[in-house]
C-alpha positions in Angstrom: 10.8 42.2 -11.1 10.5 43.3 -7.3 10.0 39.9 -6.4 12.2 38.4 -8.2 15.2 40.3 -7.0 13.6 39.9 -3.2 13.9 36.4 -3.6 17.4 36.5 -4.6 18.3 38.5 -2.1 16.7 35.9 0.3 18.9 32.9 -1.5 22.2 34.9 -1.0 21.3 35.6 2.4 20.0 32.2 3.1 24.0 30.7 1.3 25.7 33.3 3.5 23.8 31.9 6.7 25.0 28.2 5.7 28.3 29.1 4.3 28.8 30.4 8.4 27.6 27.6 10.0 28.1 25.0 8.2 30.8 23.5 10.4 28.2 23.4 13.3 26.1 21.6 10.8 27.9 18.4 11.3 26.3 18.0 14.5 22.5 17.3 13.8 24.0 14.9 10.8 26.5 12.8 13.3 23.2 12.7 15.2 20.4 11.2 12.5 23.1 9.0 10.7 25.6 8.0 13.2 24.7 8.1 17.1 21.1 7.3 16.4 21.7 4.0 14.1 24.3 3.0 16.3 22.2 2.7 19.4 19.6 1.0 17.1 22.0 -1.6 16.0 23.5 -2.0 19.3 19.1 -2.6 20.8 18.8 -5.1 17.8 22.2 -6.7 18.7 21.4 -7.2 22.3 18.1 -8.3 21.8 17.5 -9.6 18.4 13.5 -8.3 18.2 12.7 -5.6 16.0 10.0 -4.8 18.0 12.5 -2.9 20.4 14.3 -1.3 17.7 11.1 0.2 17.0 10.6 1.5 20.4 13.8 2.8 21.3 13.4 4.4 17.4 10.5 6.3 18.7 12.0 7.4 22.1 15.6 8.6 20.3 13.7 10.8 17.6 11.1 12.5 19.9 14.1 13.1 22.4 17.1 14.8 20.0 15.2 15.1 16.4 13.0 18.4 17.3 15.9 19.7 19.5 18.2 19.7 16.4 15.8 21.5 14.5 16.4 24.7 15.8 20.7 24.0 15.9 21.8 25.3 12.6 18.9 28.2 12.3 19.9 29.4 16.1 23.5 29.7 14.7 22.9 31.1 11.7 20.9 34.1 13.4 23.2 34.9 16.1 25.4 37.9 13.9 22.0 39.3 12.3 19.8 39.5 15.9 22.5 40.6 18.1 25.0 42.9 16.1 25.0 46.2 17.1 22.7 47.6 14.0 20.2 44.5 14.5 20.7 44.4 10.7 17.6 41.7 10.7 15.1 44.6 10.6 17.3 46.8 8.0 18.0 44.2 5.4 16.6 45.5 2.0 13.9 46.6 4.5 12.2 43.3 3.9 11.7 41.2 7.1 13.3 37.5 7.5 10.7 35.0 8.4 11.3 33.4 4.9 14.8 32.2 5.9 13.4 30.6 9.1 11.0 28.5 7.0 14.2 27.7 4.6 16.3 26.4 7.5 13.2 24.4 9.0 12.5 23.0 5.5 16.4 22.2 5.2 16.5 20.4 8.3 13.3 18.3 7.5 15.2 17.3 4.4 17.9 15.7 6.1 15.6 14.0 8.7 13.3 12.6 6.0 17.0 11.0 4.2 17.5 9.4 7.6 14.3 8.0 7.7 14.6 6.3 4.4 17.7 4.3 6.5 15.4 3.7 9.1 12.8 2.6 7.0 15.1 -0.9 6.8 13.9 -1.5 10.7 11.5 0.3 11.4 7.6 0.1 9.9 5.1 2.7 10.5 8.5 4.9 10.0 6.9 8.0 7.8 3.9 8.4 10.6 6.6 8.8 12.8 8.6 11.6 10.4 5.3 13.5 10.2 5.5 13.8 14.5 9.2 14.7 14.2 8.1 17.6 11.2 5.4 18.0 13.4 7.6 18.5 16.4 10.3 20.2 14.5 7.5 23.2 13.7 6.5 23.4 16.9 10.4 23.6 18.3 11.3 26.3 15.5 8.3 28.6 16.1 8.7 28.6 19.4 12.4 29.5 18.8 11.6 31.9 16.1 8.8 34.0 18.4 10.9 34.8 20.9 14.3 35.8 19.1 12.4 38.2 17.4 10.2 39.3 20.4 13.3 39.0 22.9 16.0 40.8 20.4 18.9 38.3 21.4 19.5 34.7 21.2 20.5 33.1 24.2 16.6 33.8 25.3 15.4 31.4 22.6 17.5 28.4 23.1 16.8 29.0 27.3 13.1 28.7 26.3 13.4 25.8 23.9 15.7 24.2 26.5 13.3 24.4 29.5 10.5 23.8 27.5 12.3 20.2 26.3 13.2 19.4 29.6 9.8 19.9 31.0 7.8 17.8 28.3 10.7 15.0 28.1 11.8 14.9 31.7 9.2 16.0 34.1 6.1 16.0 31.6 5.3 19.7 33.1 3.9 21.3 30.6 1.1 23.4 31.7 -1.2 22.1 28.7 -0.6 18.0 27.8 -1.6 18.9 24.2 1.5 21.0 24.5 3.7 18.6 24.9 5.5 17.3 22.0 6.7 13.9 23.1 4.2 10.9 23.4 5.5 7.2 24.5 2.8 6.1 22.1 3.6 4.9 18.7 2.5 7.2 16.4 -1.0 7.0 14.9 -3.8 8.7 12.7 -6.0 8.7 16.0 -2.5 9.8 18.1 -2.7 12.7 15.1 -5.9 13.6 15.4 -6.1 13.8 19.2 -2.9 15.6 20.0 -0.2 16.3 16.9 -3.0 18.5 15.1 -3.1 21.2 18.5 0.4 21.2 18.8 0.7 22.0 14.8 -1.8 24.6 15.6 0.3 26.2 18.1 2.8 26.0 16.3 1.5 28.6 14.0 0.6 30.4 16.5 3.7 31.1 17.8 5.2 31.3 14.5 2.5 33.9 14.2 3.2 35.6 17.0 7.3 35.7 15.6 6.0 37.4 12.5 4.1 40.3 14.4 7.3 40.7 16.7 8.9 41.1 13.8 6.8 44.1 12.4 6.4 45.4 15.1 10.2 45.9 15.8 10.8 47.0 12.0 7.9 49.6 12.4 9.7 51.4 15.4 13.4 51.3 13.9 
C-alpha cells in the first residue's frame, strides 16, 4: 500500500515536472527530427553517397544527442533544488533519484523514435543508439551528482558544459575512457574497449548523486 501510493506520488510529481517544461521540450525534438535530418539530407544532396550520411550521422548525434539529454530534466529541477525550502529533500520525505531516471528514460524514448527515421539512411544505426543511451547516462549522472551535491543548478549545466567542450573540442579529458565522443563508428570491440567504462562511470557518478542526496536529507 506504502509503495503503491509512493509511486503515485512520484507520477504526479514526475506530470507536474513535464506539465512546467514542456514548452522547453520543443527544443531537443526540433533537434532529433528537424535540424538533424535536415543537415543529413542536405550531405546526401550535395554528395549523393550514403556513406557520408553515415558519417556526418555519427558526428551530429555524439555532438547534440547526450547534451540534450540533460535539457528538459535541468529545467524541470530548477523550482525543486533552488526554492527557498529546497523542497527536493522534504517531499513525502522520500528522495527524487527515481524522477531522474524517468526523465533519462523519457528522453531515450524520443531518441530511439528518431532513430527508427534514421534507420532509412543509416545501417549499423541501433549500435549507434546504444553510444547515444550510453552517452546520454553518462551526461545525466554527471548532471544529477552534482545538483544534488552542489544544491543549485547553474553548477550542473557549467560542469556538463565544460565537460562537452573538453571531450568534443579540445579532447581534454584527463582519462580518454572518459570521453564520450569517438570519431569511430560504433562497434562491439569500440563497446567493449571504451563505452562499457564510460557506462561504469556513469554509475558511479549516479552513485555518488544518490549519496549526496542522503546525505543532504539526513542533515535537514
Amino acid at each position: 500500500m506504502r509503495a503503491g501510493k509512493h509511486l503515485e506520488r512520484e507520477r504526479q510529481l514526475f506530470l507536474f515536472q513535464l506539465k512546467n517544461v514542456k514548452k522547453l521540450l520543443a527544443v531537443p525534438v526540433l533537434l532529433l527530427f528537424a535540424v538533424i535530418p535536415l543537415v543529413l539530407c542536405a550531405v546526401m544532396k550535395k554528395y549523393g553517397d550514403v556513406y557520408y550520411v553515415e558519417e556526418n550521422f555519427v558526428i551530429l548525434t555524439q555532438y547534440l544527442v547526450p547534451l540534450m539529454s540533460v535539457w528538459g530534466m535541468g529545467f524541470a529541477f530548477v523550482e525543486l533544488i533552488e526554492a527557498d525550502g529546497d523542497e527536493i529533500h522534504y517531499v513525502n520525505h522520500r528522495m527524487k533519484d527515481n524522477l531522474v531516471l524517468l526523465w533519462l528514460l523519457l528522453y531515450l524514448a524520443v531518441v530511439a523514435l528518431g532513430c527508427v527515421a534514421a534507420g532509412i539512411w543509416v545501417g549499423n544505426v541501433w549500435l549507434e543508439y546504444l553510444r547515444m543511451a550510453i552517452s546520454s547516462c553518462f551526461y545525466t549522472s554527471l548532471f544529477f551528482c552534482v545538483m544534488f551535491w552542489s544544491g543549485s543548478m547553474t553548477v550542473p549545466f557549467l560542469a556538463v558544459s565544460v565537460y562537452w567542450l573538453a571531450s568534443i573540442f579540445g579532447n581534454q579529458v584527463p582519462f580518454g575512457w572518459l570521453n564520450c565522443y569517438d570519431t569511430r563508428f560504433m562497434s562491439v570491440e569500440l563497446l567493449l574497449d571504451k563505452y562499457v567504462y564510460v557506462m561504469l562511470a556513469a554509475a558511479a557518478l549516479y552513485l555518488a548523486g544518490y549519496m549526496g542526496n542522503r546525505r543532504k536529507q539526513r542533515y535537514h
